[in-house]
N, C-alpha and C positions, 0 to 999 in steps of 0.2 A: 576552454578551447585554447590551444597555443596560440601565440598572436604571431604571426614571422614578418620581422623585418623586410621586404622587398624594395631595396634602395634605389633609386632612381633620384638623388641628390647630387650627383657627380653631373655635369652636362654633357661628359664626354660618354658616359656609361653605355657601354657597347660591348663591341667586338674587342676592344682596347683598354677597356675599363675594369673596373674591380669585379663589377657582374650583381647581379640579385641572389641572395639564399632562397635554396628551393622551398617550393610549400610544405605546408605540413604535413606529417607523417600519415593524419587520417584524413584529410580532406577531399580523396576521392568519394568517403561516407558522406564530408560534407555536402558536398555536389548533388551525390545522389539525394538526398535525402530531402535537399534542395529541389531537384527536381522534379519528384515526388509531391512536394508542396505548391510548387504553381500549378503545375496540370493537375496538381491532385483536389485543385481548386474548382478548374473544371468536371472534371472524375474522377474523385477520390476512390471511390467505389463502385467496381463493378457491379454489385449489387444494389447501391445507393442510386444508378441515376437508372438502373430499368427498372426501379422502382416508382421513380419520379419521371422518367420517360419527357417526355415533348415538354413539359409546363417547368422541368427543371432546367432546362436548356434556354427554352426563353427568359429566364433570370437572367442571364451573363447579357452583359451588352454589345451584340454581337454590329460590329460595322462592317460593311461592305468597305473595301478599296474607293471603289467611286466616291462616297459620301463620308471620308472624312475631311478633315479640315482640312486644308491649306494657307499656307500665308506665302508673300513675299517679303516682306520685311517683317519682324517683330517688333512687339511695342517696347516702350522704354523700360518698361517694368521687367521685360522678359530678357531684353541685353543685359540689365543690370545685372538677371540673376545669373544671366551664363559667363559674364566673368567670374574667375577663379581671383579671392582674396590672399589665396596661397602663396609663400616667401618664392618669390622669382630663382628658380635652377638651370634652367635652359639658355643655351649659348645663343649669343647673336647671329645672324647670319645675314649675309648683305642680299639685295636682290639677285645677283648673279648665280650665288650658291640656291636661294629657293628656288627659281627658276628653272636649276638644273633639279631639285627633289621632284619637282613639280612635273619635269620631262621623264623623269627616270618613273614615275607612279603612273602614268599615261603610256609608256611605251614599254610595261611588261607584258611579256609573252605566254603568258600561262593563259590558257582558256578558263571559262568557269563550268564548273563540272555538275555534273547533277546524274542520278543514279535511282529509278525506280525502287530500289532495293532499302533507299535509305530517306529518309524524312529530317527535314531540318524544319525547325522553330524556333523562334528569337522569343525570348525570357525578358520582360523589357519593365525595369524600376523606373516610375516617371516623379521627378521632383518637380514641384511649382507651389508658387503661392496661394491660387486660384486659378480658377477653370474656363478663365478668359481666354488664355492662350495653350496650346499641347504639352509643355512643358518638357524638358529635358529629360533623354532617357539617360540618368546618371547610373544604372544598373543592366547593364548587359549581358545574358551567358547564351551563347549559340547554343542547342542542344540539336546534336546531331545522331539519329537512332538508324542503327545498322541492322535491319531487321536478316540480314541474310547471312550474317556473323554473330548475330545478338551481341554486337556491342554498343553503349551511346557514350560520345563523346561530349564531355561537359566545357565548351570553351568561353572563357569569360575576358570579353572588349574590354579592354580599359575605355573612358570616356573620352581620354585627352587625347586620344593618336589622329593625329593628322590625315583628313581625309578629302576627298572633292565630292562634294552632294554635287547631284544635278539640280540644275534650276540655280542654287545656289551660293557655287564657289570653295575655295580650299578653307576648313574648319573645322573643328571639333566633330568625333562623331557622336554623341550627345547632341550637337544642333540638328541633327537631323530629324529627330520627333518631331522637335522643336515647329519644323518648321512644315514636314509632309506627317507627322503621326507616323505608326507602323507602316506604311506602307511604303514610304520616303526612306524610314530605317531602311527595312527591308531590302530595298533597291539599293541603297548604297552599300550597305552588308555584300549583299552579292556584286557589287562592282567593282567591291576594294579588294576581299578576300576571295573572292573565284571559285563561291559556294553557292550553288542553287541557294536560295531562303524565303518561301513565300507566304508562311504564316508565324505570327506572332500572338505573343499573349500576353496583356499589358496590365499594370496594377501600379495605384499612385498611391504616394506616400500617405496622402490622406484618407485613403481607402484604404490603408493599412494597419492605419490605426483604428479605424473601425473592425476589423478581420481579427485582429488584434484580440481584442473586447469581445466579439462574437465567440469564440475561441476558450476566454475566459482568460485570457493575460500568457507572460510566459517568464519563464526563470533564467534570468542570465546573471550573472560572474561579471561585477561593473569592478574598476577599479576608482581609486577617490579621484584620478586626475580623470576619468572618462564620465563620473559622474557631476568634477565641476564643470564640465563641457555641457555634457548633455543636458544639467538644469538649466543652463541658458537658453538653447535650443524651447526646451520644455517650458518659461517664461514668455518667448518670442511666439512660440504654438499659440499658447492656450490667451493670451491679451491680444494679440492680434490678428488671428485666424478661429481661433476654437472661441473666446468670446465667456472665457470658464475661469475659475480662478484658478492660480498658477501651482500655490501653495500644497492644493490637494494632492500632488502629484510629481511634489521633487523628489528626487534619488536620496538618500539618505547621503552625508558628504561623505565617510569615509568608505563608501562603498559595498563591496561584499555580495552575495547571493540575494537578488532581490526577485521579489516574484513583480514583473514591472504590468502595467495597464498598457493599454495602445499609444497613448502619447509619449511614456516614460522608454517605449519600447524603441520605437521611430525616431525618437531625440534622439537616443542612444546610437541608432545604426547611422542617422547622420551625421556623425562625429568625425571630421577628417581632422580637427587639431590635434589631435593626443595619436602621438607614435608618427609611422610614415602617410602623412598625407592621406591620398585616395586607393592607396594600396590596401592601408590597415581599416582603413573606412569598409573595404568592399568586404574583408574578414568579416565586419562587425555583420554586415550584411545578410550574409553565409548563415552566421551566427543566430541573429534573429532569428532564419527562418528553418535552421535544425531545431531550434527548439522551439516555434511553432510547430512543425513535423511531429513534434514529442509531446504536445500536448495534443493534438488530433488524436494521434494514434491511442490516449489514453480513454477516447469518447470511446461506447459503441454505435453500432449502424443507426439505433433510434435518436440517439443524440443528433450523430453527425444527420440524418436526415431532416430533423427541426433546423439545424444551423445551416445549411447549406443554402438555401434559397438565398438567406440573408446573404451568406457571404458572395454566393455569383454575382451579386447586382453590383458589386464593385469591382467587379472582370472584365476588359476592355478588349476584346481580340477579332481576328479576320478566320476563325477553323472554322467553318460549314457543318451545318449538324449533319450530313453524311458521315464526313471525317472520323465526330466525335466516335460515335457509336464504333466505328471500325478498332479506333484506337482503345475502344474501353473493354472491349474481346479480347486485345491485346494486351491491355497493361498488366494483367499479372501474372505474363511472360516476360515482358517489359521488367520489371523487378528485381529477374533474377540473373537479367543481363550485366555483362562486365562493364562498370565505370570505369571510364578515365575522365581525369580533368587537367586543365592546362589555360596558362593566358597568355595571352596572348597582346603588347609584343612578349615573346619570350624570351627569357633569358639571354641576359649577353647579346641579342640580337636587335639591336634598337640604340637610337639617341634622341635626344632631349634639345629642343629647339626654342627661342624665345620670337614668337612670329603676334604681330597685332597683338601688345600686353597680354599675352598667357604662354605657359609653355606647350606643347607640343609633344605628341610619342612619334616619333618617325621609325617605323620598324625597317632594318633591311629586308626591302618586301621579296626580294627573288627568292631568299631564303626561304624566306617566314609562310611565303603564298607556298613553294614547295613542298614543307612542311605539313602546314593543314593540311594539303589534299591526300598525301600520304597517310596521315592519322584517320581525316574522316573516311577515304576512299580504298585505300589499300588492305 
C-alpha cells in the first residue's frame, strides 16, 4: 500500500504554509473496503444474519445512550495515556490569541444539517490499556451514506483537532470517548462539524486483536523500521496486558510480507514513530483493515457464519436492531455506491497549535464546516 507523507511539522502549516500531499491514488478502495469491514462486522452478509436472525444481533453489545459510562474527570492512568509523547510542532499561542480561536468556534454560523435521505455513523477505533475507563477514540471515519444520490462519504477526524466537549472543556477530540463513550463522541461530532451523527459503531484495539485471530491473521508489507517499532509495542502487549510470551510473535527484523496474528497485527497499526506521526499511523490503520476485508472475503457464508457470533461479541455500538435489518436489505446497493474519502482538517486548511503540552489541529472551520456540508449534502 503507498505510504503518503501528510506533513503537518511546519506549525504554521495552513493556508501559508507548504500544505500536505494529497492521499493516495487508491484510497477511495481503501475506505470503502474499510467500510465494508466495520459494518460488515455487524452484517457482512445479507444472507448471513437472516440466517442467524435475532440470536446474531444479540452477539454485538448493543448499549443504549442512557447506560453508558460516563466520567468527569479521568483517572491517572487515562491522562497519562492521552498525552501524546510526540516531538512538540505546534506554535505557542498566548491567552489572548486562544481566546479569540476559542470565540471564533463558538460564534460560527453554519447550522447543523441533517437530511432523511442520508445516514451518518461514526467508525470509532478505541485505544486503552484496560477496560476500567472508555478509552480514546484514536480512530475516527464519519461515514456518511447518501442514499438518494447513492453516494457515501468516507471522512476520517484526525484525533488531535481541537475541539469543545460539552461537560468537559476545549481538548482533543479523542478525549471525548474518553470521557462520554459514543454518545459524548457523537455529540461533539455534530457540534463541531454541523453534521447530524447519532449512531456509532465501536471496536478496541484489544478486541481487535481477537477479530484478528477469529479471522485467521492477515498479510501485510511491514518495513524493518515499522517492524523495530511494532515489536516493542508487541513486547509491551503481550508481558503486560496479554500475560503471553513476547517471543512467539515478533516481526521478523528486516521485515517483508508477513502473514501477522492479532497482536503482530494491532502492534503494527499502532505504530506512529516510523514516518509522519498520526497521519501515517492512521494509513497503517486503513491498511490493517483492507487486508482484513481480504481475508473475510476469502471465507464462504458457512465459514463466515461459525466466525461471526464470535466476532460480534466484540462490537460496541448504539444501531437498534430495527436499523440493522433495514440497512442489510440495503447493503448490497450500498456497495456499488460511489466512494469518496477525505480528512479532515483538509488540506492547506488548518494550523498546528501548542495548547496544555500537546499540539492541536485547529482547522479554518468557516471553510472547512462549508466544505463538509457541501460534500455530504449537496
Amino acid at each position: 500500500m503507498p505510504r503518503n507523507r501528510e506533513d503537518h511539522s511546519n506549525p504554521m502549516n495552513g493556508r501559508n504554509g507548504s500544505g500536505n500531499k494529497k492521499p493516495g491514488m487508491n484510497m477511495k478502495k481503501v475506505f470503502a473496503i474499510s467500510f465494508c469491514i466495520v459494518l460488515g462486522i455487524v452484517f457482512i452478509s445479507g444472507g448471513v444474519i437472516y440466517k442467524l436472525g435475532h440470536d446474531l444481533y444479540s452477539s454485538v453489545n448493543y448499549v443504549a445512550d442512557d447506560d453508558v459510562k460516563t466520567v468527569e474527570t479521568l483517572p491517572d492512568a487515562a491522562i497519562e495515556e492521552t498525552l501524546s509523547t510526540e516531538e512538540r510542532t505546534g506554535r505557542s499561542v498566548d491567552k489572548d490569541e486562544l481566546s479569540n480561536i476559542q470565540d471564533q468556534m463558538k460564534n460560527l454560523k453554519l447550522e447543523t444539517k441533517s437530511d432523511d435521505d442520508i445516514y451518518n455513523v461514526l467508525l470509532v477505533g478505541v485505544d486503552r490499556q484496560d477496560k476500567t475507563w472508555n478509552g480514546n477514540s484514536d480512530a475516527m471515519i464519519l461515514v456518511s451514506i447518501n442514499k438518494a444520490k447513492n453516494h457515501v462519504s468516507m471522512i476520517s477526524l484526525m484525533r488531535d483537532t481541537y475541539v469543545d466537549i460539552d461537560g468537559v472543556g476545549y481538548a482533543k477530540l479523542n478525549a471525548a470517548y474518553a470521557y462520554g463513550a459514543g454518545p459524548l463522541l457523537c455529540q461533539t461530532v455534530t457540534d463541531t462539524f454541523r453534521v447530524q451523527v447519532d449512531r456509532y459503531v465501536a471496536v478496541d484495539f484489544w478486541s481487535l486483536v481477537d477479530i484478528i485471530d477469529i479471522i485467521g491473521g492477515v498479510d501485510l508489507e511491514i518495513t524493518a523500521k515499522e517492524a523495530e517499532v511494532a515489536n516493542g509495542y508487541i513486547n509491551d502487549m503481550c508481558e503486560r496486558q496479554l500475560n503471553i510470551d513476547p517471543s512467539e510473535h515478533q516481526l521478523p527484523a528486516e521485515g517483508g510480507m508477513v502473514h501477522c496474528d492479532g497482536v503482530q497485527a494491532v502492534a503494527y497499526a499502532r505504530n506512529r514513530y516510523v514516518g509522519n506521526s498520526d497521519f501515517e499511523r492512521t494509513q497503517r490503520q486503513r491498511y490493517v483493515l483492507t487486508q482484513l476485508m481480504a481475508e473475510a472475503k476469502q471465507l464462504s457464508v458457512a465459514q463466515l457464519t461459525e466466525k461471526m457470533q464470535a466476532i460480534l461479541e466484540h462490537v460496541t455500538m448504539n444501531i437498534p436492531e430495527t436499523e440493522i435489518w433495514s440497512m442489510v436489505t440495503e447493503l448490497p446497493e450500498m456497495l456499488d455506491y460511489k466512494f469518496e474519502q477525505v480528512r479532515i482538517p483538509y488540506d492547506d486548511m488548518y494550523d498546528v497549535i501548542y495548547v496544555n503540552g500537546q499540539d492541536m489541529l485547529v482547522p479554518y472551520w468557516e471553510e472547512t464546516l462549508q466544505k463538509l456540508q457541501e460534500q455530504i449534502y449537496s
